[in-house]
BALOBA-1460 file (C-alpha; in Angstrom, 3 decimals):
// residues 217
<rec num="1" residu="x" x="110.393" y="96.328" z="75.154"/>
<rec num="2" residu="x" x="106.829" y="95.189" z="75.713"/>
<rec num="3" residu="x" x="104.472" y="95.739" z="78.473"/>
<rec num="4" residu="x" x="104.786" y="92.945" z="81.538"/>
<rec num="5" residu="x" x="102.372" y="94.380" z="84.330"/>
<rec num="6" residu="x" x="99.462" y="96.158" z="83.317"/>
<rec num="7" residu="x" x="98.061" y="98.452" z="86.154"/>
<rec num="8" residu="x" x="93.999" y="98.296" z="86.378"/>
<rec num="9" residu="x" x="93.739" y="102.208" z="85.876"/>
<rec num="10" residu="x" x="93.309" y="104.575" z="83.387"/>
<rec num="11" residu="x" x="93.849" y="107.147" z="86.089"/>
<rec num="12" residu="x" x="97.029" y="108.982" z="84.453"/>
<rec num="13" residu="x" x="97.985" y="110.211" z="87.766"/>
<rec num="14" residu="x" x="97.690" y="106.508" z="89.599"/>
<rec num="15" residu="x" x="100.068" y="105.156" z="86.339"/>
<rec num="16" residu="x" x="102.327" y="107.994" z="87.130"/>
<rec num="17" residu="x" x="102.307" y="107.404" z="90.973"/>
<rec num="18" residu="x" x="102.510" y="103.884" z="90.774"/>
<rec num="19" residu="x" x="106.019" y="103.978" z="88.001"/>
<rec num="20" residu="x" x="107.330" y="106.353" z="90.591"/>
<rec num="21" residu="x" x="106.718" y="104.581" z="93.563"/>
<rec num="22" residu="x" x="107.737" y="101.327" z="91.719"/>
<rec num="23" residu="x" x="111.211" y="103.001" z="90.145"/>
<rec num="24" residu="x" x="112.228" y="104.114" z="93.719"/>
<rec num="25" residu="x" x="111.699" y="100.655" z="95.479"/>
<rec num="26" residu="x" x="113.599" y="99.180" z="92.835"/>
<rec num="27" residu="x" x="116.465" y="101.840" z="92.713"/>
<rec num="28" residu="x" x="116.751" y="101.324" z="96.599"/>
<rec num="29" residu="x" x="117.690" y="97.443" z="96.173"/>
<rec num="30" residu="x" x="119.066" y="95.221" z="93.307"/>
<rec num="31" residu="x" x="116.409" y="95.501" z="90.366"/>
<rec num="32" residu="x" x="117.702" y="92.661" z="89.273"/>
<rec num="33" residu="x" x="118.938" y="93.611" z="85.997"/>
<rec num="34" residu="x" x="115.986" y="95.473" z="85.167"/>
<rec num="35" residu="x" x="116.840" y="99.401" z="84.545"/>
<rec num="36" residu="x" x="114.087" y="101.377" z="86.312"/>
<rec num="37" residu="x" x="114.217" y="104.028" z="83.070"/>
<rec num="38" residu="x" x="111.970" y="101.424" z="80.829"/>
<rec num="39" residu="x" x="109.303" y="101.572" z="83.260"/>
<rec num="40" residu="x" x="107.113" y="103.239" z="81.568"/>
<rec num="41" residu="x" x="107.365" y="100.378" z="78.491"/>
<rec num="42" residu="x" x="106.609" y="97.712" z="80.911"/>
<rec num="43" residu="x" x="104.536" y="99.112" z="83.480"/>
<rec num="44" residu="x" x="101.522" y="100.123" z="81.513"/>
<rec num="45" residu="x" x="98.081" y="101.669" z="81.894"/>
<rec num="46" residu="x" x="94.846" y="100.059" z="80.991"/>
<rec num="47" residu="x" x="94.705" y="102.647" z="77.707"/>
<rec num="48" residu="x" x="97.733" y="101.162" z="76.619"/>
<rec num="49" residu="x" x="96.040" y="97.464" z="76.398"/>
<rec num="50" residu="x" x="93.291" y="96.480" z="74.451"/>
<rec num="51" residu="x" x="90.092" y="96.257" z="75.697"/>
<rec num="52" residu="x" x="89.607" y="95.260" z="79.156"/>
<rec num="53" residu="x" x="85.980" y="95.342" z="80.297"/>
<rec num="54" residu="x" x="84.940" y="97.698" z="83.035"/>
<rec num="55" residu="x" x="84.845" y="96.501" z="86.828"/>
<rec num="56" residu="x" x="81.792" y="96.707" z="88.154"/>
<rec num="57" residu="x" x="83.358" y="97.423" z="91.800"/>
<rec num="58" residu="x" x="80.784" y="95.028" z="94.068"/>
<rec num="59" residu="x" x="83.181" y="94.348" z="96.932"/>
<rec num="60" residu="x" x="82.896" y="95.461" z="100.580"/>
<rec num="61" residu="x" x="86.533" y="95.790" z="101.089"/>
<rec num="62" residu="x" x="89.255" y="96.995" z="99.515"/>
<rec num="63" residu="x" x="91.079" y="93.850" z="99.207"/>
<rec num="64" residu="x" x="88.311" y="92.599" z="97.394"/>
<rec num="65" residu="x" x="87.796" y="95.329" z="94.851"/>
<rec num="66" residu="x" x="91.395" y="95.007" z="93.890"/>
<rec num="67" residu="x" x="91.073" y="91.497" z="93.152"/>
<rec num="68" residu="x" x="88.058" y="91.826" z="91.158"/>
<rec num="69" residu="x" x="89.849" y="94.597" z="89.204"/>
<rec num="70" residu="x" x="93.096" y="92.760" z="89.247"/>
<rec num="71" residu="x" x="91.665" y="89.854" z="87.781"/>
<rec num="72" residu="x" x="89.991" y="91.251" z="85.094"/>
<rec num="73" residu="x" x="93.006" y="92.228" z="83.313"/>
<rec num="74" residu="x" x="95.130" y="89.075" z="83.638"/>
<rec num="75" residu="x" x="92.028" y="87.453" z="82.001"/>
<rec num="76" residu="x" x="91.710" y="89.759" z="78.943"/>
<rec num="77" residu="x" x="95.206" y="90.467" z="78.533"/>
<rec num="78" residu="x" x="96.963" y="87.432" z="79.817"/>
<rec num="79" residu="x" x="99.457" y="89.768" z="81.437"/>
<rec num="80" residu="x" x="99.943" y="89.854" z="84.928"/>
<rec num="81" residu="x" x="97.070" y="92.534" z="86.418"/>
<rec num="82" residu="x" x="98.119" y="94.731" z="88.888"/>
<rec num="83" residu="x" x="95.332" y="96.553" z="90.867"/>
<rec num="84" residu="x" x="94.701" y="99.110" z="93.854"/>
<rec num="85" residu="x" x="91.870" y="99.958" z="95.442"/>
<rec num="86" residu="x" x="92.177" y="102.984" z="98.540"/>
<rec num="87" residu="x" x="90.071" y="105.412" z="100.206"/>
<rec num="88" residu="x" x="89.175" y="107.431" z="103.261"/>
<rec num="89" residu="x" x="88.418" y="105.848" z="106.286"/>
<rec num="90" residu="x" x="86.926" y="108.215" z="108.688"/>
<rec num="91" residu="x" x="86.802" y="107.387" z="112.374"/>
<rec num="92" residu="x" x="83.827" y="109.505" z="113.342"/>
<rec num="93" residu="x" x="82.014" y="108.465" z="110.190"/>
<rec num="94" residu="x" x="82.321" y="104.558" z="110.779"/>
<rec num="95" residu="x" x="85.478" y="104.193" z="108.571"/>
<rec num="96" residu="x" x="83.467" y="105.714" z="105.974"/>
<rec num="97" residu="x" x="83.345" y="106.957" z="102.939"/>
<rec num="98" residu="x" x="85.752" y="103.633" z="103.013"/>
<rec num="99" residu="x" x="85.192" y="101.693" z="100.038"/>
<rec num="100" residu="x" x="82.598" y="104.390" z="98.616"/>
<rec num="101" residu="x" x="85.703" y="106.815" z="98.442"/>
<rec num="102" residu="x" x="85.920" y="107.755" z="94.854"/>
<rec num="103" residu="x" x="82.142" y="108.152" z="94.338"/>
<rec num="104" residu="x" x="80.876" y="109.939" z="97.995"/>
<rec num="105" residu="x" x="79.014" y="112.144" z="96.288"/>
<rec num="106" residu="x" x="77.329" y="109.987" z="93.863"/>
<rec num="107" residu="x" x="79.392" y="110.380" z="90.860"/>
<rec num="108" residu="x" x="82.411" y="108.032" z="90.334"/>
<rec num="109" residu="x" x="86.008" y="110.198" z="90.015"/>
<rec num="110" residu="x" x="84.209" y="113.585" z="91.074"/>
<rec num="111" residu="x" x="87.221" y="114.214" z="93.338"/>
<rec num="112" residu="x" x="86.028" y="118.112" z="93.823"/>
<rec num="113" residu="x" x="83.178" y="116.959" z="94.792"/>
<rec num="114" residu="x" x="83.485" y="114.275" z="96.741"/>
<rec num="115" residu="x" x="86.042" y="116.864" z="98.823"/>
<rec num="116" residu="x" x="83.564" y="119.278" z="99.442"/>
<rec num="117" residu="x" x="80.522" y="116.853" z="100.344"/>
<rec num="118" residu="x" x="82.836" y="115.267" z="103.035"/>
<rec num="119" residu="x" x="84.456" y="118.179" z="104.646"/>
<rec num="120" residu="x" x="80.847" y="119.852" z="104.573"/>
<rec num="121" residu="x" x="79.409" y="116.756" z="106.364"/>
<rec num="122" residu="x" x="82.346" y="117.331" z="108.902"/>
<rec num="123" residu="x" x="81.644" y="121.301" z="109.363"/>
<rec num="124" residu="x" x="80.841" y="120.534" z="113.076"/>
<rec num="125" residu="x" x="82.957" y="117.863" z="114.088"/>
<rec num="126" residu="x" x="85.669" y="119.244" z="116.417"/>
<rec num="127" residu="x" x="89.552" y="118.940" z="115.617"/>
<rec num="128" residu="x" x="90.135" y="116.319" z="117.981"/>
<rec num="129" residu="x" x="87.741" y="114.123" z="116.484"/>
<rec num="130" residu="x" x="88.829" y="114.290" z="113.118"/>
<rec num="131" residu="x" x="91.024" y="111.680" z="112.440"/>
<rec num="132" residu="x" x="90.841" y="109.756" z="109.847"/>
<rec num="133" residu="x" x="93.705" y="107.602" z="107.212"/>
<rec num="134" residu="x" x="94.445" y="106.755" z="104.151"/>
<rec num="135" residu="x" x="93.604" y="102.491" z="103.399"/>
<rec num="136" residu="x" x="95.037" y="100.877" z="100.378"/>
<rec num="137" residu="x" x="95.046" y="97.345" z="99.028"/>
<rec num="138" residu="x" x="96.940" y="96.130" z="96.405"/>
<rec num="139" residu="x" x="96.084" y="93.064" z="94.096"/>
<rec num="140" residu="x" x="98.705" y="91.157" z="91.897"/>
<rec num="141" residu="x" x="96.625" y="88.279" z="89.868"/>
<rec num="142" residu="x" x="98.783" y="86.212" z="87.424"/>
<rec num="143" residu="x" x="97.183" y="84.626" z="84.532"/>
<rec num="144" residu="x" x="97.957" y="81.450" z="85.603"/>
<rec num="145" residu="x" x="95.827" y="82.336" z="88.983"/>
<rec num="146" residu="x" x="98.278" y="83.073" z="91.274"/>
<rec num="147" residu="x" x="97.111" y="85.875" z="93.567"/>
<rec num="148" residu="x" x="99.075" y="88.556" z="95.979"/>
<rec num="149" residu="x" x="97.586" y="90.906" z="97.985"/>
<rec num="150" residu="x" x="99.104" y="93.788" z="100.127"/>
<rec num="151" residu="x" x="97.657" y="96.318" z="102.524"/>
<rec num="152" residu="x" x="98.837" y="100.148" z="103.170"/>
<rec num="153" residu="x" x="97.817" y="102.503" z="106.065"/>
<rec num="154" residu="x" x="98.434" y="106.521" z="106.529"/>
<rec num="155" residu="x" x="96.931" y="108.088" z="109.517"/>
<rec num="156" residu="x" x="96.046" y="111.769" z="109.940"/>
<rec num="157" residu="x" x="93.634" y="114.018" z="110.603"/>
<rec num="158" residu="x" x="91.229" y="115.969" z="108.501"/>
<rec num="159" residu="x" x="91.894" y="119.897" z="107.935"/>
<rec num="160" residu="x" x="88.883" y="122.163" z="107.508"/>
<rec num="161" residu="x" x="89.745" y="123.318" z="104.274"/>
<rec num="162" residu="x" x="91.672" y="121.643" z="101.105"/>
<rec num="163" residu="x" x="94.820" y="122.728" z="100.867"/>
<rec num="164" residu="x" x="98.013" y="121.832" z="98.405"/>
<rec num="165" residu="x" x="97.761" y="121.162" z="94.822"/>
<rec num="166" residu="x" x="99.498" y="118.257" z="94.454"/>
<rec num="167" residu="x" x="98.212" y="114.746" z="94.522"/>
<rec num="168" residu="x" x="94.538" y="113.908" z="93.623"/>
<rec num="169" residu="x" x="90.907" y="112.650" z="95.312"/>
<rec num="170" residu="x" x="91.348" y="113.483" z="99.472"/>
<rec num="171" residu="x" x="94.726" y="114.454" z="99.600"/>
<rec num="172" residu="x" x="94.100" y="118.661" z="100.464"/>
<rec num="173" residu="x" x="91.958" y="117.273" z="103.354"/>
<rec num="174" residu="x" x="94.166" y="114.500" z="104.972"/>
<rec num="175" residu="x" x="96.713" y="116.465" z="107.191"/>
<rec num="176" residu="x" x="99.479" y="114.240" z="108.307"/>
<rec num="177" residu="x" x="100.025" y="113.630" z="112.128"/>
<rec num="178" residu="x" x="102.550" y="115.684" z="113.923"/>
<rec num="179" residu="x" x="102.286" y="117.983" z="110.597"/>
<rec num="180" residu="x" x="100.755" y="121.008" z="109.206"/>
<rec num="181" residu="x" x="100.555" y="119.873" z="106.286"/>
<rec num="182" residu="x" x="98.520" y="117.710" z="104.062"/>
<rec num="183" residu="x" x="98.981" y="115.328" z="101.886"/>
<rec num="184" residu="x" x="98.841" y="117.429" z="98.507"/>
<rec num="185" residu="x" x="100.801" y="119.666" z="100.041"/>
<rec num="186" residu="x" x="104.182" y="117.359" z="99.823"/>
<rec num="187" residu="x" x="105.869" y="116.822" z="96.809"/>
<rec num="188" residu="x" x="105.669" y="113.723" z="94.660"/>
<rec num="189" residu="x" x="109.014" y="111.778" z="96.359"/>
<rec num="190" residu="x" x="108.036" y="112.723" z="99.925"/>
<rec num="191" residu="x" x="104.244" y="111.773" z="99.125"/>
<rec num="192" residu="x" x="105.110" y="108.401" z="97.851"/>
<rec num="193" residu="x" x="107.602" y="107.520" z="101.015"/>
<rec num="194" residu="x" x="104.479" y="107.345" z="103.593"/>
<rec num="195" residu="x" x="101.751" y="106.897" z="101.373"/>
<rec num="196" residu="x" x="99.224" y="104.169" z="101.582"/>
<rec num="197" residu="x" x="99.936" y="103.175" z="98.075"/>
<rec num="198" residu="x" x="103.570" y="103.383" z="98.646"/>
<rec num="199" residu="x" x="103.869" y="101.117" z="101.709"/>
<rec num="200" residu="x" x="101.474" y="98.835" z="99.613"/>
<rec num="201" residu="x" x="103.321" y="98.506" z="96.198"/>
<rec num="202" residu="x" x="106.824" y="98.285" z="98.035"/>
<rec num="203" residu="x" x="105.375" y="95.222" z="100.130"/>
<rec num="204" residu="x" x="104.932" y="94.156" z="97.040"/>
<rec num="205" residu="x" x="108.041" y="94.823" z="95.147"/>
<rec num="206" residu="x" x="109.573" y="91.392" z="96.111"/>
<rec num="207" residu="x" x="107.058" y="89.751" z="93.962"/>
<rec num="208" residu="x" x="106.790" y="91.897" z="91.432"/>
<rec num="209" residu="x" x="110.612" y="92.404" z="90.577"/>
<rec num="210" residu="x" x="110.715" y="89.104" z="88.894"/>
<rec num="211" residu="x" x="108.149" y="89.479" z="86.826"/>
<rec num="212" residu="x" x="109.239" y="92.842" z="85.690"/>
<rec num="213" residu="x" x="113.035" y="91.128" z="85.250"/>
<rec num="214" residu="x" x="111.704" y="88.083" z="83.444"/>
<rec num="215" residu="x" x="108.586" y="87.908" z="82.538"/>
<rec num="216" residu="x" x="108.155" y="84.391" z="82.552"/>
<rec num="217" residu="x" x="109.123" y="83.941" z="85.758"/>
């Protein structure tokens, strides 16, 4: 079996997230032939390619980041590119750190970081001004040009202090609505059912099951 979407990451916990959320939406309807157990052959990582060039990541939303990353891997693998791009939108920030998510505090992937800067910058702010949510975009770019693009939205509210260890960037901060808990604090299958990524890749899944079935399609 050889790879037929290639996800713009080499985040190993984005692949993983992405299969899973992927494998469910296509165990929940007919996969069209396609058994969800070789996902991990055709859904691949960026490490599993060869070389795709870095993104430099010059958009101002996230549908456009996607798109730029998306692209770039239909072009050098002449695969179909599949690519996210989420954050934190804050509402008493501006909707920021938005598209600045992943690199707040001035390093790119620095999720500890990042964390702490933010919910320092918030020390003040009282709990009923702290919601914020969850924004996703995701890109499908074929190499023959054809573009997709789907949107994702989870709103909470920001705890004071991380808590959970599952998950990865924000998720001990966001605290779901009507919940105590957060985001990291949910397992995998529960995080992936209200996600922003989630409700983004399963919009997608009607497009994407084709490919994934046959290839050429």
């Amino acid at each position: 079996m050889t790879a037929r979407l290639v996800l713009a990451t080499r985040n190993t916990h984005k692949v993983t997230e992405l299969r899973a959320i992927l494998a469910a939406a296509l165990s929940g309807e007919q996969a069209g032939g396609l058994d969800v157990g070789v996902l991990d052959e055709v859904v691949v990582g960026l490490d599993a390619v060869g070389e795709v060039p870095d993104v430099v990541e010059t958009g101002t939303t996230f549908a456009a980041n996607a798109l730029l990353k998306a692209r770039a891997v239909a072009e050098a693998t002449g695969l179909p590119g599949l690519a996210d791009d989420s954050g934190l939108a804050v509402d008493v920030l501006g909707g920021a750190p938005g598209v600045f998510s992943a690199r707040w505090a001035g390093r790119h992937g620095d999720d500890a970081a990042n964390l702490r800067l933010l919910l320092d910058q918030l020390r003040d702010v009282p709990d009923g001004d702290r919601q914020a949510a969850f924004v996703c975009a995701v890109a499908l770019v074929r190499p023959d040009g054809t573009e997709v693009v789907e949107h994702g939205r989870l709103q909470g509210t920001l705890a004071r202090e991380p808590r959970g260890d599952g998950g990865f960037g924000y998720d001990p901060a966001l605290q779901l609505l009507g919940q105590e808990r957060t985001l990291a604090e949910l397992d995998a299958t529960e995080k992936n059912a209200i996600s922003h990524r989630g409700q983004a890749v399963r919009a997608m899944v009607p497009v994407l099951r084709p490919l994934l079935t046959h290839p050429s399609a």
